[in-house]
N, C-alpha and C positions, 0 to 999 in steps of 0.2 A: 509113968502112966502114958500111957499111946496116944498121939491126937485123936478127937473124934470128928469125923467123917461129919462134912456138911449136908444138910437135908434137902440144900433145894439148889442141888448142881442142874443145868438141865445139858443136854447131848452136847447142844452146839459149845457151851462153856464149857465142856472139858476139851472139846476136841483144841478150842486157842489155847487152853492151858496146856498139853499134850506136844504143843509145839517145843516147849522148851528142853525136851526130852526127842527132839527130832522127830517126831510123827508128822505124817499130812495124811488128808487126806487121798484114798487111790481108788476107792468107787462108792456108790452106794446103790441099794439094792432095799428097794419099800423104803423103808422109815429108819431103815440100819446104815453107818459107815463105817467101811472098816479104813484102818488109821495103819500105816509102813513104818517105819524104821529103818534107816540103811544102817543107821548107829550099835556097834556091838554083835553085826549081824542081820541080816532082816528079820524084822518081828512084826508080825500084824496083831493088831485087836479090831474089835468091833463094839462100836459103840451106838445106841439107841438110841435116835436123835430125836427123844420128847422132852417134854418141858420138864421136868422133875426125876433124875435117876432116879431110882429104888436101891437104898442103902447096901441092899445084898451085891445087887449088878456091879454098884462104883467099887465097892471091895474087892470083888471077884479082879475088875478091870485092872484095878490100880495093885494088886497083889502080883497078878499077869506080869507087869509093867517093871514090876518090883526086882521080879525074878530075873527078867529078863537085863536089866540091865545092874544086874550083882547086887541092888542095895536093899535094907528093910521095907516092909508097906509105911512106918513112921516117917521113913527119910523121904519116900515117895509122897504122901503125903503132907509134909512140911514144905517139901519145896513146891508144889502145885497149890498151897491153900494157905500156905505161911501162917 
């Protein structure tokens, strides 16, 4: 059975969790940051910096994430939500 996906991640709290996977911040633009990678290649995502992701968004992002750095969305999210 797959972890499930926390309801009340908001922008700024993924993007510290997102560190551990080498992202920082590299600009934002309105209410959006998008997040680097030099790790594995550069890989950017963008993330919504409001108080509460929307389930679909954090999936999407963390699937991104997933791919990008060879492993499951489960492993991705295990290690960013334990």
């Amino acid at each position: 059975m797959s972890p499930r996906l926390p309801r009340d991640v908001s922008g700024q709290d993924l993007v510290k969790r997102l560190e551990a996977f080498g992202y920082v911040v590299t600009r934002q633009k309105g209410s959006h940051l998008r997040l680097t990678t030099p790790e594995g290649g550069e890989h950017h995502v963008t993330v919504p910096n409001h108080d509460a992701l929307r389930a679909g968004t954090l999936n999407g992002i963390l699937k991104d994430i997933a791919e990008h750095a060879g492993l499951t969305r489960d492993a991705v999210v295990e290690r960013l939500f334990g």
